[in-house]
N, C-alpha and C positions, 0 to 999 in steps of 0.2 A: 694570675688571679685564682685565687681558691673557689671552686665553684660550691663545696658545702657551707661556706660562711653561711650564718642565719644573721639574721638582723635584728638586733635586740627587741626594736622598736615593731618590730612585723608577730613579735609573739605577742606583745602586750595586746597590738590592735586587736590580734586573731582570740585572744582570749578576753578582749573587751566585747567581740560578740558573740562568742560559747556561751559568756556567763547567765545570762536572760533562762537558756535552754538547759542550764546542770541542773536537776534534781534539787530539791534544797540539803536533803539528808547529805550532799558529796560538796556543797556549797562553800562551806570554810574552808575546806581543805584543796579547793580549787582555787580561792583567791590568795590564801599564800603560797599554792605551787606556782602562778603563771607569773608572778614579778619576782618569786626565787629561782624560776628556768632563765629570765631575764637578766640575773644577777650574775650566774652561773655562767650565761657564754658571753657577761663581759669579761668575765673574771680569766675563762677559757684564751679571751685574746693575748694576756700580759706576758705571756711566755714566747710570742709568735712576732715577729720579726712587722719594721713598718712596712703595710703595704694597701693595695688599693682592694674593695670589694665591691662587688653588686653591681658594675658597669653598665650603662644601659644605654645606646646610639638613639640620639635623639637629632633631628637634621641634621647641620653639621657638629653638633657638638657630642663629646661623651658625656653623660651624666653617671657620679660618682657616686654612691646614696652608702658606700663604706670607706673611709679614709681613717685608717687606722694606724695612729702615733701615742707617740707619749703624751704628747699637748691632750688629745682627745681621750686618750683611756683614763688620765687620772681626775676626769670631768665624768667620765661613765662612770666607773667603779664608784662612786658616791653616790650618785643619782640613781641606778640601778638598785641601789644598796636602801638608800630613802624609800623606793618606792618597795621594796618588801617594809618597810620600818610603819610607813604611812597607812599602808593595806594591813597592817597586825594592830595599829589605832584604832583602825574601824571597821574591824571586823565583824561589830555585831549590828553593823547600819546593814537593816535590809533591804535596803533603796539599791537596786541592782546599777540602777546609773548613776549612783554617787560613785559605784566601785568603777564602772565601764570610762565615765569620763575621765576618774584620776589618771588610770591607765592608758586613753590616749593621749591625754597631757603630758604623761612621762615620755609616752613615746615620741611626740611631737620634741620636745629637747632633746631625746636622747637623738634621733634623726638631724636636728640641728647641727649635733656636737661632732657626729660622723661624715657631716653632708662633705661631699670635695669641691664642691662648683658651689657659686653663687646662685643659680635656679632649685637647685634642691635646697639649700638653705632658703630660700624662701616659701617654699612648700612647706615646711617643718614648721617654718614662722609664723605661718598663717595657721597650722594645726593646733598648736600651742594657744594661739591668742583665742581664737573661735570653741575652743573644749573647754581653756581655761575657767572663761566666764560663769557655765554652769554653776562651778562649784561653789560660787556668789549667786547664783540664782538658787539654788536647791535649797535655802536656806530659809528661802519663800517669805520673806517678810517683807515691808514697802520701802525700809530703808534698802532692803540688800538689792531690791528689785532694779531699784534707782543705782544703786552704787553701780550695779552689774553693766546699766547699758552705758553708764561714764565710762568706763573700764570698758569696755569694747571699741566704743568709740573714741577714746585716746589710741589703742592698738592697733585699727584701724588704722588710723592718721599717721603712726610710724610703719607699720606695714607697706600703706601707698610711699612713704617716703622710702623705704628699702627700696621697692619695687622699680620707683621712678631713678633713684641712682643705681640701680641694678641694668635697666635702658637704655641709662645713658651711659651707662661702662662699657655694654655692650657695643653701642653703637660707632662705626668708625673701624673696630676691632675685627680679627678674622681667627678661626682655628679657635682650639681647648682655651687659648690664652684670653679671649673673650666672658669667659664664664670662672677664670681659676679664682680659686676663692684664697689667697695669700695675701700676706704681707702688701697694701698698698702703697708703703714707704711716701716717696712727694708726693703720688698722685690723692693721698688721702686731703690734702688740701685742693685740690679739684673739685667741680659742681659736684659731677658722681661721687666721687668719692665721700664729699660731707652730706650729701644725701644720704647716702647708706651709714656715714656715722650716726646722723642722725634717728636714724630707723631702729639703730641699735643702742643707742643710749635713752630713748623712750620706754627701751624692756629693763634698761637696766636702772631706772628711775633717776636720774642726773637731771638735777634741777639746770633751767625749771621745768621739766617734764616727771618733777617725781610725787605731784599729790595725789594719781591715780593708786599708787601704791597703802598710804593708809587711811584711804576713802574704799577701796573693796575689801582686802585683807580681813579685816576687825568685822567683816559682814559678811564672811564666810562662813559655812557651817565648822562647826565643831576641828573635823577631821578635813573639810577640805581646804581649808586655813594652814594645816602643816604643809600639802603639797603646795599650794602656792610660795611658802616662803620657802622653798627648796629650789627652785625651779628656773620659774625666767628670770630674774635678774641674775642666776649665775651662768644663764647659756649665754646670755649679752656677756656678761664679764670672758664666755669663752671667744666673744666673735669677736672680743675688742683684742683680746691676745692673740687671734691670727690674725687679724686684720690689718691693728692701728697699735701694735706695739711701740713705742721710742713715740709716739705723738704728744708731744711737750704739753697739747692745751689739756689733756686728759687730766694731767699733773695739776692742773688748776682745778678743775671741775672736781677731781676726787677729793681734795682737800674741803672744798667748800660743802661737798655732798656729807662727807666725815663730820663741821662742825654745823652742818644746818639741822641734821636726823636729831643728833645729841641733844640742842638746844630745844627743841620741840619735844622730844622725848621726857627731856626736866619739866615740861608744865604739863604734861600730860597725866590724865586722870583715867585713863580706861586702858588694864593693861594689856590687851592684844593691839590696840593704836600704838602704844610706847613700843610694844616688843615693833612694830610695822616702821616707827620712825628708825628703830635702831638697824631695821635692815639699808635703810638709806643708809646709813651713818658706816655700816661694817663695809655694803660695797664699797660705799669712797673710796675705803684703803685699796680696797682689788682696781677700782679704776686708776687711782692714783699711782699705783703699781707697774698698770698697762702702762701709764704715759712715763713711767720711769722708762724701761724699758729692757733693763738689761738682765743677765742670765738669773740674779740673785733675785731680781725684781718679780719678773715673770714666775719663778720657782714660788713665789712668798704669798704671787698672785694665787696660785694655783692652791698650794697650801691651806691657805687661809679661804678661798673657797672650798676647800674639802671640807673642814674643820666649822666652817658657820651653816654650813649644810646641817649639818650633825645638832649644834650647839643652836640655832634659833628653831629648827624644827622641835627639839628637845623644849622650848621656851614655849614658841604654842602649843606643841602638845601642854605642859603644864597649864597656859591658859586655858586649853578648850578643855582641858578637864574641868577648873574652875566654873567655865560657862557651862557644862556638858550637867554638871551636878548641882549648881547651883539655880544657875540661869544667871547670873548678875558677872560682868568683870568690870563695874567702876569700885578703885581706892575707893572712892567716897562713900559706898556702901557693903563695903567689905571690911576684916580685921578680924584677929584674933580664931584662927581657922585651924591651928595648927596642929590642934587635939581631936580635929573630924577629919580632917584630910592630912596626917603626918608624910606617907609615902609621897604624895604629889608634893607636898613642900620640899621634902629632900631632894627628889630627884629634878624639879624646877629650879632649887637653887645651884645644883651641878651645874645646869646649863646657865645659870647667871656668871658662877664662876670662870665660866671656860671662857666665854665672852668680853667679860673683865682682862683677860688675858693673866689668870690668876697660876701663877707656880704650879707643877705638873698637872695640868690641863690645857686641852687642845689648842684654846685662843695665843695661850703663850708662848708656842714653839710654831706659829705660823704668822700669829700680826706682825712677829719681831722684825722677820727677815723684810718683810717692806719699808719697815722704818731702819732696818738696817742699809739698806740699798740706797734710800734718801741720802743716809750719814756719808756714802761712799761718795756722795759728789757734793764738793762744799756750796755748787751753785744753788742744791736743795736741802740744805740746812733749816731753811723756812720750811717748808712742806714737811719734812721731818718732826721738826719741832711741833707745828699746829696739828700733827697726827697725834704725836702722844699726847697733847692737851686733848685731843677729842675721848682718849682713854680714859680720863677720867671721868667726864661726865658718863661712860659706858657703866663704869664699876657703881659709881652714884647708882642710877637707873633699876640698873638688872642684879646687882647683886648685893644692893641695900634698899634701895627706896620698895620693890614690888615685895621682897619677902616677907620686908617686915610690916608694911602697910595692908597687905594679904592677909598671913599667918600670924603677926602679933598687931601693935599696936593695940589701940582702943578696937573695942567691937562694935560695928557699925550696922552690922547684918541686921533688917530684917527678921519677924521669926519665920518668915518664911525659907529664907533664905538660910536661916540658922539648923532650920527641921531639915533642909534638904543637902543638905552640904554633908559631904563622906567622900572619903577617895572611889576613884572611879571603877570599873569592873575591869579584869585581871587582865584583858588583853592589851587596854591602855597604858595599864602600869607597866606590864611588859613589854611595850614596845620604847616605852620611856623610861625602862632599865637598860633596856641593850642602849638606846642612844647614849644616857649619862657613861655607861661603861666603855663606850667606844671614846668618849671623851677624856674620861680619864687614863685610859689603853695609848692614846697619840699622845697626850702630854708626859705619859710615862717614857713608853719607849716611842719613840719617836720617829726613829730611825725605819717605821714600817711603812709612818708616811712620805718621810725622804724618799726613802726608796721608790714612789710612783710618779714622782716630777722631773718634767720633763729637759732638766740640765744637771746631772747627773752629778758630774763635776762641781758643780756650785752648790749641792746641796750636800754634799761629801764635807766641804769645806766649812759648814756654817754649824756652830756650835751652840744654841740656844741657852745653856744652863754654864753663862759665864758670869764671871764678879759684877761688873758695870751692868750687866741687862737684869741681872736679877736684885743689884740694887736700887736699879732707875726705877724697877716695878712693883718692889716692895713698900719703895716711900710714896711713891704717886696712889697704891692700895692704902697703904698707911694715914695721909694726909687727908683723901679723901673720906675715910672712913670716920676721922676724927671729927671732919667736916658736917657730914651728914650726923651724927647722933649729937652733935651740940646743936645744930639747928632743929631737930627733936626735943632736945631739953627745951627749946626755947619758942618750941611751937611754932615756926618760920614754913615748916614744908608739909603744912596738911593738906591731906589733897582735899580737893574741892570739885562741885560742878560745874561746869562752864563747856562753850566753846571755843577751841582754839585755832583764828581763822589763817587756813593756808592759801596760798596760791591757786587752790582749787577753788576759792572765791569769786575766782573772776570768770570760769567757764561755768560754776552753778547761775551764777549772775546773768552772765551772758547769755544761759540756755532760758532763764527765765524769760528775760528781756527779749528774746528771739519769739518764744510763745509768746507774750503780748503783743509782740508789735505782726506778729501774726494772726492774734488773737481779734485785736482792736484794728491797727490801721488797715491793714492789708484786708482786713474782712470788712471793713467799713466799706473800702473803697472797693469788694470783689462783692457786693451787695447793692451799693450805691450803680455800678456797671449792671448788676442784673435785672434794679428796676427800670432801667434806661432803655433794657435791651429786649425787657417786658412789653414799656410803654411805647416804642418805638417800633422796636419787631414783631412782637408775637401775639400781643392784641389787633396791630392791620392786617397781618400772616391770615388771621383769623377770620376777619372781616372778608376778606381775600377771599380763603376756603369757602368763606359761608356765598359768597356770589359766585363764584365759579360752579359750589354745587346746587344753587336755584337751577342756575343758566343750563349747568349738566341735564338735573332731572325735569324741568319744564323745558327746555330746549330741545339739544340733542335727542335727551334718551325722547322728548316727545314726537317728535317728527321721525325718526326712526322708528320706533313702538309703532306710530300712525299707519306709518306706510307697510310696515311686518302686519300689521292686522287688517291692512286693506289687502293685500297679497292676499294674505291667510283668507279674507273672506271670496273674493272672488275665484280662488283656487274650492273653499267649500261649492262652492255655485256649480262650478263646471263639472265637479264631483257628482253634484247631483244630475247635472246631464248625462251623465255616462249612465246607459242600461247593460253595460256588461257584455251585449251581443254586439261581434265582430262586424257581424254586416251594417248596424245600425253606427258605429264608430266608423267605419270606413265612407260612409254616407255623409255624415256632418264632416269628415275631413277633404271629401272629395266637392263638397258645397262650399268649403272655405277658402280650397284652393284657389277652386272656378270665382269668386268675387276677388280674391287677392288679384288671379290674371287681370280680370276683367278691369280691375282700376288702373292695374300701372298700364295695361292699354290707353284706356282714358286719359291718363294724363301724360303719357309720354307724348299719347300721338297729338 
């Protein structure tokens, strides 16, 4: 064990509470040193062989808070990376706890990703879910207020489910093998074990656990909307690859996550929602990947979470510029922006393209290998198939329907909306020049991100930029695009206002329905009990009180009182007998005695 390892996550925290106390004049230059020292000693690990860090004896178990592999570093080196990207976004939010929570949010996954035991992985999980939230509260509005405690309390509820298959894995169990956080192979179909599946497909929004995700997202603020979409659904997609890799139903759940995001995304009218369905939509392929499970699979997993990291953070940021300058992101009152806001169009539509999985860009040398892995087993020829159908509705979405419904189409703006619309200030654009350029950087050479996944072998072997993938991707772009501008010509896809009810229907319902029937019945009947309890208890209690204290002060205290002031007087009296002179006291004592003798004489004899 190397005892100078640092721990990514322990800088970010330590400089989540410096940051309150820096001066403001050293203030910028401290928030992009402390997630760039952060970047730096993941980046320190990739040369360093796999091994274990940070061990800490905890009863009988070790607790491992560094476990460092391939799986887990090509999961850091992105996220590490986001959070310098996220932190140069909003740089100019003076709100010191917008910047303090990002950063223990980052670090709560990045601890995640590193954790070696299932106890520290649940520490981290709970870090995550409880920071997270903020960044939906800071936003301080009554929607986001309400989104935020849904979104807690969805996290909650898969937390306790980690927690409780976490118990019972334990239980029965003895030694490190109680706690190891591997591969659960059969036992993953065990109580514990789908417990804890369960815990982890609630972060990685797998329906139907996934309308938490664009019910807070789209109510985040500006910049804290990119780190959410970075973050936890891809630490899930990392707990589902050491956990639940080869788990067959994952393969169902990812497919269905892939065409449900998309479907929802095509009637969606507010583009930070659409970008939030299509994060459902892009894990699919990574769940769908896990439950593949094999080397090509896993590598495609991982890939392509590197790559949507980059390419949807790239996408909110372009929205929250949208909202940052304008204040508006519905289609319906947006259009024709492209001459006030040129830079954010361009470098938004990179990340539509990367997404699309569009010829050298990122999305296209990492979706492949998933649907390549599908093709290699004939039994998932389905799953394959309904993956690339979900491609298209992506490229529909993000890299036609929001550009030109944004940037061209008809102008829908408001003049308010029109006076205040400009691209956003330099730090934004530039942190959404380096993402477009990283995007375009992996779809070029590609071979930098091969290089970080974790079966080496299998990504040596896989060649992205062949006849058949880049034909199957240029017609499915092609078709699509044909698609979308005749339903333009013919007026079929304008966006509109409306609501589009999900799944989360039933717990806003439900939460309703719970206030009332606790509002109405249960108060009826905790009212109806109290004047019972009025008229029964505490008006005789009272009557009660009121005779006990007659009886007290005419009674008791009278007779006692009486007899103290008859004392008290007849002790005056004999007071007054006394003259002070010893002989004349010993005289009346010596006369008292002689009649005391003399009686009990009397009457004895």
């Amino acid at each position: 064990m190397n005892n100078l390892w640092i721990h990514p996550s322990l800088i970010l925290i330590a400089g989540a509470l410096l940051l309150p106390l820096i001066p403001k004049a050293f203030k910028k230059a401290f928030l992009l040193t402390v997630p760039l020292l952060s970047f730096v000693t993941v980046l320190l690990m990739l040369g360093q062989p796999d091994a274990l860090h940070g061990q800490l004896d905890f009863l009988n178990w070790t607790l491992t808070f560094g476990r460092v592999d391939k799986l887990s570093l090509v999961f850091a080196v992105i996220m590490s990376g986001m959070a310098c990207i996220g932190t140069l976004y909003g740089l100019h939010v003076k709100e010191d706890a917008q910047h303090s929570t990002s950063w223990v949010y980052v670090a709560g996954s990045l601890g995640a990703i590193f954790a070696g035991d299932l106890l520290v992985l649940f520490l981290f999980w709970e870090v995550m879910a409880f920071s997270s939230v903020f960044l939906v509260w800071f936003r301080r509005t009554p929607e986001s207020t309400r989104a935020g405690y849904r979104y807690l309390l969805v996290h909650v509820a898969g937390g306790l489910s980690l927690l409780a298959g976490i118990i019972l894995w334990v239980n029965g169990k003895s030694g490190q093998e109680a706690i190891a956080f591997v591969n659960f192979g059969d036992a993953a179909y065990t109580p514990a074990g789908l417990f804890i599946l369960v815990g982890i497909i609630v972060n990685a929004a797998v329906p139907p656990f996934q309308a938490w995700l664009p019910d807070a997202y789209p109510n985040g603020t500006f910049n804290g909307s990119v780190f959410l979409s970075a973050f936890t659904t891809k630490t899930a997609v990392y707990a589902l690859c050491r956990g639940f890799a080869g788990m067959e139903v994952l393969i169902w759940l990812g497919v269905i996550m892939s065409l449900y995001g998309v479907i929802y995304a095509v009637i969606e009218n507010d583009i930070r929602r659409l970008f939030a369905y299509h994060i459902i939509s892009q894990v699919g392929y990574m769940v769908a990947g896990a439950g593949i499970g094999t080397e090509l699979a896993i590598n495609g997993v991982c890939a392509h979470a590197f790559a949507h990291i980059l390419y949807k953070g790239l996408l909110f940021m372009g929205g929250g510029a949208v909202l940052y300058m304008t204040g508006e992101t519905r289609m319906s009152q947006l259009g024709g922006l492209y001459k006030k806001m040129p830079w954010t169009f361009l470098l938004t539509l990179i990340g539509g393209l990367s997404i699309s999985a569009f010829p050298l860009f990122s999305g296209f040398v990492s979706k492949s290998m998933i649907t390549a892995a599908g093709f290699q087993d004939p039994h998932l020829y389905w799953a394959a198939f309904l993956l690339m159908l979900a491609s298209i509705g992506t490229f529909y979405c993000n890299g036609l329907k929001v550009p030109y419904f944004v940037w061209f189409g008809s102008d829908k703006c408001s003049d308010e909306v029109r006076d205040r619309a400009g691209d956003p200030p330099w730090n934004m654009l530039a942190a959404m020049g380096i993402a477009a350029f990283l995007c375009i950087l992996l779809g070029c050479a590609y071979g930098i991100l091969y290089g970080l996944l974790p079966n080496p072998a299998a990504a040596a072997a896989y060649h992205p930029y062949n006849i058949p993938h880049l034909a199957e991707s240029i017609q499915i772009l092609l078709f699509t695009a044909c698609a979308f501008f005749l339903m333009v010509r013919t007026h079929k896809i304008e966006p509109h206002a409306g609501v589009n009810i999900d799944n989360d229907w039933f717990y806003r319902r439900g939460g309703q329905a719970f206030q009332w029937f606790a509002s109405k019945p249960v108060q009826a009947v905790d009212t109806a009990v109290g004047e019972i309890y009025r008229v029964l208890g505490i008006i005789p209690l009272m009557w009660t009180t009121r005779v006990v204290d007659l009886f007290d002060r005419a009674g008791i205290d009278g007779v006692v009182d009486g007899l103290a002031e008859k004392v008290r007087a007849t002790g005056q009296r004999l007071r007054s007998a006394q003259s002070g002179a010893v002989q004349s006291n010993l005289a009346i004592t010596f006369v008292v005695a002689a009649l005391v003798i003399a009686a009990l004489i009397y009457f004895v004899a």
